[in-house]
Backbone as XML, in Angstrom:
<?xml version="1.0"?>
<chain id="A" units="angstrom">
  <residue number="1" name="UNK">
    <atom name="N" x="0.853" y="-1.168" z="0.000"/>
    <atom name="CA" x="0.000" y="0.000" z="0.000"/>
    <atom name="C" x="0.899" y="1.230" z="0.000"/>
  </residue>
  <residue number="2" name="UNK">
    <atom name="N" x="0.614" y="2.055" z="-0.511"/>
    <atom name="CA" x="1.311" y="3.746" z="-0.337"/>
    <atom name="C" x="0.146" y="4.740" z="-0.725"/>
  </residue>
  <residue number="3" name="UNK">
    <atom name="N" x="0.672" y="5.490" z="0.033"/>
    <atom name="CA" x="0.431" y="7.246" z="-0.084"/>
    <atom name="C" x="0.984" y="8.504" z="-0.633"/>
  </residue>
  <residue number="4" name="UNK">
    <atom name="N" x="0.594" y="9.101" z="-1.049"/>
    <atom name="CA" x="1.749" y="10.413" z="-1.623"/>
    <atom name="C" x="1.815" y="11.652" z="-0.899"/>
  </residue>
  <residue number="5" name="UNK">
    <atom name="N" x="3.018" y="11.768" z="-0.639"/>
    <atom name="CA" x="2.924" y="12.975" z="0.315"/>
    <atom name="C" x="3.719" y="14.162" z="-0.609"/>
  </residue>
  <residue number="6" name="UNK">
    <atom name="N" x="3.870" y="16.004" z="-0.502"/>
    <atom name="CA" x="4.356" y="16.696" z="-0.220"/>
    <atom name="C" x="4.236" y="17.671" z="0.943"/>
  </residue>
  <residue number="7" name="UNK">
    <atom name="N" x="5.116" y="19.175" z="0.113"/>
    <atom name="CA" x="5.634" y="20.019" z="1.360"/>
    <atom name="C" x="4.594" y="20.914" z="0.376"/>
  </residue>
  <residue number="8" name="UNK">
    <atom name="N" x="3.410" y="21.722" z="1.167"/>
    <atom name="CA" x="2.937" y="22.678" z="0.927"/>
    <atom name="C" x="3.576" y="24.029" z="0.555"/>
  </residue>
  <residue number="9" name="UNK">
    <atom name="N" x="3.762" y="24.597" z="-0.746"/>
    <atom name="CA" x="4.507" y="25.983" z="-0.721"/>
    <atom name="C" x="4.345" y="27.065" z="-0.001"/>
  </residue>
  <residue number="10" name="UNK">
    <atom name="N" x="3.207" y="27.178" z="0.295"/>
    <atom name="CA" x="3.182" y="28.555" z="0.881"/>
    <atom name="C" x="3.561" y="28.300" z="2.556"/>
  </residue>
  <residue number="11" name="UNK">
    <atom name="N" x="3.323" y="27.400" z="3.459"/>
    <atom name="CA" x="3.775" y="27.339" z="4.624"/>
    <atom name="C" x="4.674" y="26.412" z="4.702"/>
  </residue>
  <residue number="12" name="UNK">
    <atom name="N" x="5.364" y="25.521" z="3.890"/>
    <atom name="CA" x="6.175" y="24.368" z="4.399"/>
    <atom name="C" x="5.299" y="22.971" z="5.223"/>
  </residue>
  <residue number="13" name="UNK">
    <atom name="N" x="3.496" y="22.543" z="5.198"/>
    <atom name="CA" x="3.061" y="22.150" z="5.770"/>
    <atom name="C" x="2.913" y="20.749" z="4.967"/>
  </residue>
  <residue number="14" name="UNK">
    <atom name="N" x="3.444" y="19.259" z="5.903"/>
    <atom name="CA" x="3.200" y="18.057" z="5.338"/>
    <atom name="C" x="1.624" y="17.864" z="5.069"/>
  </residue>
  <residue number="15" name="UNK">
    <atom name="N" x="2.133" y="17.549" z="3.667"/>
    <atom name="CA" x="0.403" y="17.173" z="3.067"/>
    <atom name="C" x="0.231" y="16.013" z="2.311"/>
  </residue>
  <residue number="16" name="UNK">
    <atom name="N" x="-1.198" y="14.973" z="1.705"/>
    <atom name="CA" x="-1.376" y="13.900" z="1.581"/>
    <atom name="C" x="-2.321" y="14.329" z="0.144"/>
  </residue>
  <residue number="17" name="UNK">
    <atom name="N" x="-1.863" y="13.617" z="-0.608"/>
    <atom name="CA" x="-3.064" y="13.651" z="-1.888"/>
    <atom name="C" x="-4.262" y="12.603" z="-1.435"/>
  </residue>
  <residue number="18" name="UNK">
    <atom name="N" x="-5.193" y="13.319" z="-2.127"/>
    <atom name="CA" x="-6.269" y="12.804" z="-1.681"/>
    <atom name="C" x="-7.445" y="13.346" z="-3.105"/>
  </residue>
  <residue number="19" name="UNK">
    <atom name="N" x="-7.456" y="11.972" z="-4.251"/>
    <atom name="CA" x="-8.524" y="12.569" z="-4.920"/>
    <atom name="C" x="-8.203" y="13.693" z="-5.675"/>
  </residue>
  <residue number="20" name="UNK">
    <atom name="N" x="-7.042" y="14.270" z="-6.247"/>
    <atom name="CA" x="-6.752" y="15.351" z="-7.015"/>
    <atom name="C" x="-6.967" y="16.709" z="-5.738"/>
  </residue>
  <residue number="21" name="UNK">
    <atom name="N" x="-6.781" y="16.375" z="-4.335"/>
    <atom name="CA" x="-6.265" y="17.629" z="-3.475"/>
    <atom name="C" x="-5.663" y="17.038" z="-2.749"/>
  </residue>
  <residue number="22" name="UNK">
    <atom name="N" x="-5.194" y="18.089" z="-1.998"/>
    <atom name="CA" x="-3.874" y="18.095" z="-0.892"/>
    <atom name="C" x="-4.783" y="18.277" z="0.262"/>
  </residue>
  <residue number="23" name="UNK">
    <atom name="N" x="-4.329" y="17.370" z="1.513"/>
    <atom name="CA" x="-4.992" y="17.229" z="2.635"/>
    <atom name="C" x="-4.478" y="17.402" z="3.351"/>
  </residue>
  <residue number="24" name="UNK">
    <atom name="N" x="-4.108" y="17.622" z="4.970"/>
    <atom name="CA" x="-3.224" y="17.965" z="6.355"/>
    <atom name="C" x="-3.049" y="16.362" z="6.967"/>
  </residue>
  <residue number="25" name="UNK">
    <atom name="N" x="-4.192" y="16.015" z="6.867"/>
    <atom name="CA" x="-4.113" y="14.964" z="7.741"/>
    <atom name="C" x="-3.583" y="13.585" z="7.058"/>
  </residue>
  <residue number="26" name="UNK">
    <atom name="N" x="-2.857" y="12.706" z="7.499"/>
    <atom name="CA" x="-2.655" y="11.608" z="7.041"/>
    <atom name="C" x="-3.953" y="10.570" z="6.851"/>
  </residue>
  <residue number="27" name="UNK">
    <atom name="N" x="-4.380" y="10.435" z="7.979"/>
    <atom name="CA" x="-5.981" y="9.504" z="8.158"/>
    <atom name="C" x="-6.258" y="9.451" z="6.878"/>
  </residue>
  <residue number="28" name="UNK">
    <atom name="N" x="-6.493" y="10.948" z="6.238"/>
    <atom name="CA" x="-7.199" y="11.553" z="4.971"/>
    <atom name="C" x="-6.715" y="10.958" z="3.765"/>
  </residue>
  <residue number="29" name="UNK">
    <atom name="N" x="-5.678" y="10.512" z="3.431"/>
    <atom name="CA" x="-5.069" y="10.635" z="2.686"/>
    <atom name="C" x="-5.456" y="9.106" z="1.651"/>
  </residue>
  <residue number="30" name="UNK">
    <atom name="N" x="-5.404" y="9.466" z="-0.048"/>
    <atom name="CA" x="-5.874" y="8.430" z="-0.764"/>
    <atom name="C" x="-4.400" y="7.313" z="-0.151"/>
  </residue>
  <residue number="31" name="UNK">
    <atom name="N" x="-5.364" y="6.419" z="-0.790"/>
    <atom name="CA" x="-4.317" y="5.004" z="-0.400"/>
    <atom name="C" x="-4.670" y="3.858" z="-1.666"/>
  </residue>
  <residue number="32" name="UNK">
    <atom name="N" x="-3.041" y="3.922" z="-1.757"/>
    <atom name="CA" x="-3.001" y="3.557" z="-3.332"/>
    <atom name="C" x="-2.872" y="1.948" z="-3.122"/>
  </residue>
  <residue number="33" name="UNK">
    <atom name="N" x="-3.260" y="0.755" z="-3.832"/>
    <atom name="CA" x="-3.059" y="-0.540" z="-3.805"/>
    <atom name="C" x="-1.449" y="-0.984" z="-4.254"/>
  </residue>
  <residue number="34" name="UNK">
    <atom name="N" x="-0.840" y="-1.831" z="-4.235"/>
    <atom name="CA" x="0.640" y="-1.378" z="-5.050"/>
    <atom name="C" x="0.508" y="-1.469" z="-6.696"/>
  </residue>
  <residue number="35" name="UNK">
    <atom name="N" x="-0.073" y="-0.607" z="-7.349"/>
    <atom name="CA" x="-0.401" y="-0.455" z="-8.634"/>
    <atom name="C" x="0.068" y="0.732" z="-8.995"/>
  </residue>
  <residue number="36" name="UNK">
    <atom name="N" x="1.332" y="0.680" z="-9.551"/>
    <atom name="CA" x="2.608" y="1.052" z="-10.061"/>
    <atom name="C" x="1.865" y="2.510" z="-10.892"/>
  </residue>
  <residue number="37" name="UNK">
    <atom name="N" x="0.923" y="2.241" z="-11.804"/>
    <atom name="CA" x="0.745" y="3.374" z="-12.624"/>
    <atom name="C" x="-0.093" y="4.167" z="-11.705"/>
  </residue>
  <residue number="38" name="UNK">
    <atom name="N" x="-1.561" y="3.947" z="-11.338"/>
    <atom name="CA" x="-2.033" y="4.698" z="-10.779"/>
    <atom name="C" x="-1.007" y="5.525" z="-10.050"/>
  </residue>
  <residue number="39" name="UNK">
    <atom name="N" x="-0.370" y="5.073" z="-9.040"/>
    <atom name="CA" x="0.135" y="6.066" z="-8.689"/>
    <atom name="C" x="1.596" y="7.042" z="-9.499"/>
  </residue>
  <residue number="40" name="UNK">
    <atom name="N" x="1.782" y="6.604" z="-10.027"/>
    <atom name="CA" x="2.920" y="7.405" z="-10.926"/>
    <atom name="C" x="2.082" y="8.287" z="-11.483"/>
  </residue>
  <residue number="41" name="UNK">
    <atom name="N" x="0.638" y="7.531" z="-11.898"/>
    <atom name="CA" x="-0.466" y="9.312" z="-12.594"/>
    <atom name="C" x="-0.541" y="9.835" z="-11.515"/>
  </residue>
  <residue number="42" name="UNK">
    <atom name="N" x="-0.657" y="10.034" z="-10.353"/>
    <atom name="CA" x="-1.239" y="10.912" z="-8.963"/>
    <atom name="C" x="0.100" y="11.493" z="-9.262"/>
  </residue>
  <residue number="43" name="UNK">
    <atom name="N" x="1.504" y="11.316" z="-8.692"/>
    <atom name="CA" x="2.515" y="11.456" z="-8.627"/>
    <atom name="C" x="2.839" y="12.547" z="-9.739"/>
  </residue>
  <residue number="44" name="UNK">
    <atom name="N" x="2.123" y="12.668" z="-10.720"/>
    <atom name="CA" x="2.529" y="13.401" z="-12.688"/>
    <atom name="C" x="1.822" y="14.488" z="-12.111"/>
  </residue>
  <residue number="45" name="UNK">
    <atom name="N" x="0.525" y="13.804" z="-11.688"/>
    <atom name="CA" x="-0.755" y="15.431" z="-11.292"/>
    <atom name="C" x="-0.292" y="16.370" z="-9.995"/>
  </residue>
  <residue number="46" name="UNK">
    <atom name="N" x="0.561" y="15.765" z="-8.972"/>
    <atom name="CA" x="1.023" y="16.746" z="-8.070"/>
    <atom name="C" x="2.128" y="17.321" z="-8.739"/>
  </residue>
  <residue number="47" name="UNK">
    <atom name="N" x="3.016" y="16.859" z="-9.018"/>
    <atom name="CA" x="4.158" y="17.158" z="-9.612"/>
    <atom name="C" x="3.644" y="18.258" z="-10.660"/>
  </residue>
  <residue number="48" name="UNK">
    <atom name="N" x="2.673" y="18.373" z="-11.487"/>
    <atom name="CA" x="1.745" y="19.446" z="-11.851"/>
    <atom name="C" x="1.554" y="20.978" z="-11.516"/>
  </residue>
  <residue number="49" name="UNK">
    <atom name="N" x="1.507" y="20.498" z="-10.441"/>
    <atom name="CA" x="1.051" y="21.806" z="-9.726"/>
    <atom name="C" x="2.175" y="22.698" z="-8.011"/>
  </residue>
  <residue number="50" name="UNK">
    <atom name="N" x="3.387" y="22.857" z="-9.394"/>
    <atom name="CA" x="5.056" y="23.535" z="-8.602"/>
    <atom name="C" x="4.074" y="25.082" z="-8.222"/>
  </residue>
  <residue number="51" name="UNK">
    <atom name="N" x="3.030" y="25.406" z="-7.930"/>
    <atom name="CA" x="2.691" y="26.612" z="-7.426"/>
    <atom name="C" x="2.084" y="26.260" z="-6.183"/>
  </residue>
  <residue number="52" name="UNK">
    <atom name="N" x="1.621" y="24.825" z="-5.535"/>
    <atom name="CA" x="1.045" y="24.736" z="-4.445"/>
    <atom name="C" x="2.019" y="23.720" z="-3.369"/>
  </residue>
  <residue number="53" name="UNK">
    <atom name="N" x="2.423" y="22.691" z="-4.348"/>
    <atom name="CA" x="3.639" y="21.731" z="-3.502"/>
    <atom name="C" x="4.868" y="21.730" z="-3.849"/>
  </residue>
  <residue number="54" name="UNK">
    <atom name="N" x="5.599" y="21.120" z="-3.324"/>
    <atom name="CA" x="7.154" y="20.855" z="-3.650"/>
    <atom name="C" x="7.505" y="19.151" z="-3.298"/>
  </residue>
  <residue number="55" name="UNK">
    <atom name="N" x="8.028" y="18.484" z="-3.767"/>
    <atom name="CA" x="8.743" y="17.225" z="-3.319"/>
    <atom name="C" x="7.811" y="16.258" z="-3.089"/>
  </residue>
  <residue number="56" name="UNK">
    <atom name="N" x="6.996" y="15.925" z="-4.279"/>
    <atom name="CA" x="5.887" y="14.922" z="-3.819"/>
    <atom name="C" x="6.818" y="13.692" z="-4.666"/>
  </residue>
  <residue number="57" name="UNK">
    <atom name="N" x="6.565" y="12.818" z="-3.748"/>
    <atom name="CA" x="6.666" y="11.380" z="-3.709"/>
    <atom name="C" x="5.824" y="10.270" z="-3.006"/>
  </residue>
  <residue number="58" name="UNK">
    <atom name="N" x="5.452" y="8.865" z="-3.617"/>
    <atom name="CA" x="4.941" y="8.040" z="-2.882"/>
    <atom name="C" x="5.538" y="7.357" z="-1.072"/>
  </residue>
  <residue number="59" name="UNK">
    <atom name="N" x="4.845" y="7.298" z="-0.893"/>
    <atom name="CA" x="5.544" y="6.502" z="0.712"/>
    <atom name="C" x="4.816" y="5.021" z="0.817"/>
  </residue>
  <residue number="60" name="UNK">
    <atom name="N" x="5.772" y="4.041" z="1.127"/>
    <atom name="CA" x="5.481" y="2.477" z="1.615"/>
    <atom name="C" x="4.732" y="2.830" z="2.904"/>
  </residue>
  <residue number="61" name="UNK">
    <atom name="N" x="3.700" y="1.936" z="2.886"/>
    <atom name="CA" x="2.791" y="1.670" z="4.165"/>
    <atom name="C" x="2.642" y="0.342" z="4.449"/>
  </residue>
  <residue number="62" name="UNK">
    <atom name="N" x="2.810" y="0.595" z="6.044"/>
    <atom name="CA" x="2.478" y="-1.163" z="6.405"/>
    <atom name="C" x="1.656" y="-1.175" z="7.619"/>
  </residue>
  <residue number="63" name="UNK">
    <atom name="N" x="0.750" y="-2.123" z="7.722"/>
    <atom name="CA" x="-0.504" y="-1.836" z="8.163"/>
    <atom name="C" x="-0.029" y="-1.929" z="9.963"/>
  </residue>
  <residue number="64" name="UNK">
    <atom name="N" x="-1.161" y="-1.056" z="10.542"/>
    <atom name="CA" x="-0.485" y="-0.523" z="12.264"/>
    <atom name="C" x="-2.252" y="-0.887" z="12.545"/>
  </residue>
  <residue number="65" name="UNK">
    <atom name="N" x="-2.372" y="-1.470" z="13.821"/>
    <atom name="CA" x="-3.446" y="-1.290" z="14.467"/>
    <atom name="C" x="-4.573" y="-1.210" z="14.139"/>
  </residue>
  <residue number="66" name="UNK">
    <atom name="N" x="-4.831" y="-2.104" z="12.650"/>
    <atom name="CA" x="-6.230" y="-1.524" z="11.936"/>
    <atom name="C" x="-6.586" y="-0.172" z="11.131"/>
  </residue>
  <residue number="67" name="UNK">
    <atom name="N" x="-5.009" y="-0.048" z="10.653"/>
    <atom name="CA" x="-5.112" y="1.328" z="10.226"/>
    <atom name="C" x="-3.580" y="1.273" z="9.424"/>
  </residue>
  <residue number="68" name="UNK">
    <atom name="N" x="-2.992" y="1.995" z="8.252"/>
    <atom name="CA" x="-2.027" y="1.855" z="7.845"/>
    <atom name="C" x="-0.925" y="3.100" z="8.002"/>
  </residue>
  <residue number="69" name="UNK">
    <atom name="N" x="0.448" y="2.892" z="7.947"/>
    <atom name="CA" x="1.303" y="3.608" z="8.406"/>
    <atom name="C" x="2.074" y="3.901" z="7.574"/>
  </residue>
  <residue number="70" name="UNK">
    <atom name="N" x="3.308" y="4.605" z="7.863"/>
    <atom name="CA" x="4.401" y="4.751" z="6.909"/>
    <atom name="C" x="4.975" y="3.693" z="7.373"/>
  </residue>
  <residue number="71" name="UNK">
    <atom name="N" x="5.885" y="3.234" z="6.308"/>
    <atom name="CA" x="7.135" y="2.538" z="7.129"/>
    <atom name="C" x="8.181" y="2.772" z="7.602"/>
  </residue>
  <residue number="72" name="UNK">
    <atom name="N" x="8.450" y="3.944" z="6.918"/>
    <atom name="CA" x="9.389" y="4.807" z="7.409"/>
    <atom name="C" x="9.508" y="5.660" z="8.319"/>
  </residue>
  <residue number="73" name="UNK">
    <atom name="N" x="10.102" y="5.566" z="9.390"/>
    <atom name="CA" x="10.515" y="6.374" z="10.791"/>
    <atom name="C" x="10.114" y="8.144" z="10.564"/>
  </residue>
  <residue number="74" name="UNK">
    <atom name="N" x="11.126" y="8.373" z="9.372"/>
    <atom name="CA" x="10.772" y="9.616" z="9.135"/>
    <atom name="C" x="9.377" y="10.031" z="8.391"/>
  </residue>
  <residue number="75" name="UNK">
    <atom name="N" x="8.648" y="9.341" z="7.836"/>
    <atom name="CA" x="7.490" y="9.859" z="6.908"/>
    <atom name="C" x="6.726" y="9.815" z="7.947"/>
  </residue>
  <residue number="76" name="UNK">
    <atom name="N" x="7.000" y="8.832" z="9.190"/>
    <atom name="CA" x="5.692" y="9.158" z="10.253"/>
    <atom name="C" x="5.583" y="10.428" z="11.150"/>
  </residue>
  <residue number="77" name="UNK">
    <atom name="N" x="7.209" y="10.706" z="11.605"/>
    <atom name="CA" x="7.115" y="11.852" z="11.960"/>
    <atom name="C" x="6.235" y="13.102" z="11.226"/>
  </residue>
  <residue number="78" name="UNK">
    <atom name="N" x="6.572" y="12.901" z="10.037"/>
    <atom name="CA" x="5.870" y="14.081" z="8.813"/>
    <atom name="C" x="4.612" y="14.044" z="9.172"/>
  </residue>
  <residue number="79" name="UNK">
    <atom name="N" x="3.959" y="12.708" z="9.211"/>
    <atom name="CA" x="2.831" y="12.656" z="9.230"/>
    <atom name="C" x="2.239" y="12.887" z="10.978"/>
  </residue>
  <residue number="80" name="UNK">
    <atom name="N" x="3.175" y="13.239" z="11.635"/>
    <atom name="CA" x="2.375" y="13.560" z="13.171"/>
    <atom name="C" x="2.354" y="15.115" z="13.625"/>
  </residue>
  <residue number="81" name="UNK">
    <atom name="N" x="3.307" y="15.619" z="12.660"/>
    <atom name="CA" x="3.642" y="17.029" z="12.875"/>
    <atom name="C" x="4.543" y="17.339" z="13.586"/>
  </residue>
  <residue number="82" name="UNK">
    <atom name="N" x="5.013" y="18.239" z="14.499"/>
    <atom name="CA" x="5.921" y="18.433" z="15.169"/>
    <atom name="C" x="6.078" y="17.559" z="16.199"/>
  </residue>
  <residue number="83" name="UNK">
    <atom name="N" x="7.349" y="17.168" z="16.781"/>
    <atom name="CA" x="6.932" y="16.036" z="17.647"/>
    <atom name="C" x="7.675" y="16.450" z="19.044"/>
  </residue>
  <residue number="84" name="UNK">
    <atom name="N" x="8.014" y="17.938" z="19.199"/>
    <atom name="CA" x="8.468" y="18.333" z="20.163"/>
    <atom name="C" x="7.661" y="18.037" z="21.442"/>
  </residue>
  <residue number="85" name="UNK">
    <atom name="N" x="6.682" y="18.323" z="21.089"/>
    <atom name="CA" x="5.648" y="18.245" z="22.194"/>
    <atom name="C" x="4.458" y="17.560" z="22.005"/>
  </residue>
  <residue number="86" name="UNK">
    <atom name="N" x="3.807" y="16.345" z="23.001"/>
    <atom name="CA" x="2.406" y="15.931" z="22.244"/>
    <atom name="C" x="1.152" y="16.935" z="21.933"/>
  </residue>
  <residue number="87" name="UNK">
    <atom name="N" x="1.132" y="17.769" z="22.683"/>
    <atom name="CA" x="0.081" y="18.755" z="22.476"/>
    <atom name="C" x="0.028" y="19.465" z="21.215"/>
  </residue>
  <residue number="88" name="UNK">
    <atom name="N" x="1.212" y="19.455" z="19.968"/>
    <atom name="CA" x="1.819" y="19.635" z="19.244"/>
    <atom name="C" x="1.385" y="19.963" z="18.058"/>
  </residue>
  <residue number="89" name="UNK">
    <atom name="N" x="1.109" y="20.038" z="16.747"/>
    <atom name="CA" x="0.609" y="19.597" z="15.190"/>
    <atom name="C" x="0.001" y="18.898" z="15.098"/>
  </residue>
  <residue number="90" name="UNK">
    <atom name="N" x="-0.237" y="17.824" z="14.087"/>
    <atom name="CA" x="-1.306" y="16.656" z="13.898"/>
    <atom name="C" x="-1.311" y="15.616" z="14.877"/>
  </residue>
  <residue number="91" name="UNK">
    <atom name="N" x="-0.760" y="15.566" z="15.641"/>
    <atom name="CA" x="-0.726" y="14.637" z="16.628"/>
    <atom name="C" x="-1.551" y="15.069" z="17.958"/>
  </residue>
  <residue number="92" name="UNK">
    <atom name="N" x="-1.467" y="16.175" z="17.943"/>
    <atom name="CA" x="-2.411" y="17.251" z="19.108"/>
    <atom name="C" x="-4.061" y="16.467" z="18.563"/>
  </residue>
  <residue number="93" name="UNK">
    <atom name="N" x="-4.584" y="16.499" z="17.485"/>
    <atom name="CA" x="-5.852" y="15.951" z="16.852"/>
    <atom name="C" x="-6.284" y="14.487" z="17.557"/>
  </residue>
  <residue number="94" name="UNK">
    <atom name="N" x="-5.570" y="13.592" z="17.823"/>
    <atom name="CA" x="-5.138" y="12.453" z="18.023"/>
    <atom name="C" x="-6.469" y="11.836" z="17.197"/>
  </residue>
  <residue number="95" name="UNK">
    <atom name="N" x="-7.077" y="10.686" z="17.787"/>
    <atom name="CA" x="-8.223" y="9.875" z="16.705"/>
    <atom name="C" x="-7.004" y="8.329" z="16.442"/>
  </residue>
  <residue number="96" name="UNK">
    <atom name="N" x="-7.799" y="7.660" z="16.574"/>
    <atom name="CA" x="-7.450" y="6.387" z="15.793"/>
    <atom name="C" x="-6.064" y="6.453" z="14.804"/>
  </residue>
  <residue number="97" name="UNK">
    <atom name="N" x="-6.071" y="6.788" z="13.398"/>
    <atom name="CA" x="-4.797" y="7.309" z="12.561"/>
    <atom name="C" x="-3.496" y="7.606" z="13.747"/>
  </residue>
  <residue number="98" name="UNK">
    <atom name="N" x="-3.747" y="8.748" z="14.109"/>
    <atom name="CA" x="-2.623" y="9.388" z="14.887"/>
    <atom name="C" x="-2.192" y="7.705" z="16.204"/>
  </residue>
  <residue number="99" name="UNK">
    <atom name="N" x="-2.915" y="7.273" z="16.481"/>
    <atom name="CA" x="-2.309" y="6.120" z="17.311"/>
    <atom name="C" x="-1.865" y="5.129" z="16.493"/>
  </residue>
  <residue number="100" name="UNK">
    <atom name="N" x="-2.873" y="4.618" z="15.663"/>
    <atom name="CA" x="-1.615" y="3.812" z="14.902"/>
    <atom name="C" x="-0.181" y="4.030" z="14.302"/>
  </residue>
  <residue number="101" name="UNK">
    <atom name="N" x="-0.198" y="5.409" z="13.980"/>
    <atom name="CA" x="1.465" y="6.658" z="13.809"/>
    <atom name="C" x="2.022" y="6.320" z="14.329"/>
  </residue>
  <residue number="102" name="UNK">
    <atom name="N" x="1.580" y="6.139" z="16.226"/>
    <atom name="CA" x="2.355" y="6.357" z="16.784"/>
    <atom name="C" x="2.926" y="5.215" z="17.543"/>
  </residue>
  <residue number="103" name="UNK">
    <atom name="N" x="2.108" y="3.953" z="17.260"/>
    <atom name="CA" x="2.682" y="2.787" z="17.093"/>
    <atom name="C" x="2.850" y="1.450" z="16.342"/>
  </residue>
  <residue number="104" name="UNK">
    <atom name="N" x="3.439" y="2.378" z="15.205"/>
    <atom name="CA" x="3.889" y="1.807" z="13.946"/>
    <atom name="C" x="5.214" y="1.184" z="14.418"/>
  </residue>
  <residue number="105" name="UNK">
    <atom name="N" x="5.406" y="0.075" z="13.707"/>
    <atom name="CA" x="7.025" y="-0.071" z="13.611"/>
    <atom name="C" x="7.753" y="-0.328" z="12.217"/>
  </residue>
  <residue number="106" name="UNK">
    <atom name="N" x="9.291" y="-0.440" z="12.273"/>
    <atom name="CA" x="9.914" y="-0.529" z="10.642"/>
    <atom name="C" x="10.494" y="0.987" z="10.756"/>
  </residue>
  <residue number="107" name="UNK">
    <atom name="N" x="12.126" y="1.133" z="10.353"/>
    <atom name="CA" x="12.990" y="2.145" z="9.848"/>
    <atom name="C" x="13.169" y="2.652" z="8.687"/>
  </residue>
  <residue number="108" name="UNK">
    <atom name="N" x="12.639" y="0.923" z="7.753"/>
    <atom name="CA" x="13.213" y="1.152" z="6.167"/>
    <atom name="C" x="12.827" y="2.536" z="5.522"/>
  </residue>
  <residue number="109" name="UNK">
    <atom name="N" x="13.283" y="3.414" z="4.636"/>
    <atom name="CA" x="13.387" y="4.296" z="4.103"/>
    <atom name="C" x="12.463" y="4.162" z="2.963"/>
  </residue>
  <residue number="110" name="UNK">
    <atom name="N" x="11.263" y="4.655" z="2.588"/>
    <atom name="CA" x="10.321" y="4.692" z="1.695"/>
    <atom name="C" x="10.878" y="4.567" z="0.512"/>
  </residue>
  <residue number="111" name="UNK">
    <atom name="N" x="10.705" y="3.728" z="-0.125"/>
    <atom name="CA" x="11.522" y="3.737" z="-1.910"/>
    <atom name="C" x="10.875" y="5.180" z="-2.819"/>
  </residue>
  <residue number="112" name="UNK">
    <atom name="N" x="9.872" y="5.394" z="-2.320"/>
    <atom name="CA" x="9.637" y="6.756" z="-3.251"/>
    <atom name="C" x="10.535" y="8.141" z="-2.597"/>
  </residue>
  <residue number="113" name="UNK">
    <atom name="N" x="10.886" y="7.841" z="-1.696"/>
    <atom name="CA" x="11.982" y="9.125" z="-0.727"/>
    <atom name="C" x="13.498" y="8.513" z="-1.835"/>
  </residue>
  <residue number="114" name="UNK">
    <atom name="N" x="13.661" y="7.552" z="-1.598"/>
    <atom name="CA" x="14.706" y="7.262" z="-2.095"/>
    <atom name="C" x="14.985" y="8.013" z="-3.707"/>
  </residue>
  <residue number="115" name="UNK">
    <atom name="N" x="14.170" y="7.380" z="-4.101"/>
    <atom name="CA" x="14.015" y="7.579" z="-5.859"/>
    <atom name="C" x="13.731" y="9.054" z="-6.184"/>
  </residue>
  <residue number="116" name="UNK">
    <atom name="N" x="13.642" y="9.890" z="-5.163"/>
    <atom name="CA" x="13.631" y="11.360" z="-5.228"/>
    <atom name="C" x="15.108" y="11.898" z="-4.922"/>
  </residue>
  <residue number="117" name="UNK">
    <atom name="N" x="15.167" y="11.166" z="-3.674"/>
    <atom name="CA" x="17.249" y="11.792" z="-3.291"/>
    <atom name="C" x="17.774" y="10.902" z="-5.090"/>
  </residue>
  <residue number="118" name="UNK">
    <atom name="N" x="17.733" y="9.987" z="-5.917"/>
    <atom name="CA" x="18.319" y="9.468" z="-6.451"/>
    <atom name="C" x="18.245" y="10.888" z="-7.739"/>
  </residue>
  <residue number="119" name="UNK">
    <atom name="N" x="17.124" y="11.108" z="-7.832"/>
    <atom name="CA" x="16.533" y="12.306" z="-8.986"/>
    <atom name="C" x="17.488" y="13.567" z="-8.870"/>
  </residue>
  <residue number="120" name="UNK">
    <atom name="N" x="17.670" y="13.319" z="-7.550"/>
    <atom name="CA" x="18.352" y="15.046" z="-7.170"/>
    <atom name="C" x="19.587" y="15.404" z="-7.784"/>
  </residue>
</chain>
């Protein structure tokens, strides 16, 4: 399973495609089957639009608590918001999503993060 995430331009804010828009929340976010094209078209249509995001790529998900995750250490952080404090960004929201975030496990590095540092 994966998701596509970028960085919102105008604030720097992690966001989730969802349906031809950009969403805040992860929960929200479309969730792709591993079907290679579909998402490479989502991936063409954000990549589209350099006036609202920056750095969209897919992320690996592996399923948490009845609910699916990143697999990656860092894409979950993205997806909880700041993690200085719990009272914090998207994680302040909490709900179901945000707990499975937050006990997800797996380090591996999202192959769509990868294949973006590889682009660079």
């Amino acid at each position: 399973m994966k998701a596509i995430t970028a960085n919102r331009l105008l604030d720097g804010e992690v966001v989730f495609w969802k349906t031809g828009q950009w969403v805040e929340p992860f929960g929200d976010a479309q969730l792709f089957d591993n079907d290679d094209a579909a998402v490479e078209t989502a991936v063409a249509k954000g990549k589209g639009q350099p006036t609202i995001v920056v750095d969209v790529y897919p992320i690996d998900l592996t399923p948490s608590e009845g609910h699916w995750a990143p697999v990656s250490y860092r894409e979950r952080i993205r997806a909880l918001g700041p993690t200085n404090e719990p009272t914090h960004g998207k994680q302040a929201e909490g709900g179901e999503a945000v707990d499975a975030l937050r006990h997800a496990a797996g380090a591996a590095r999202s192959t769509g993060r990868v294949d973006l540092i590889r682009r660079k």
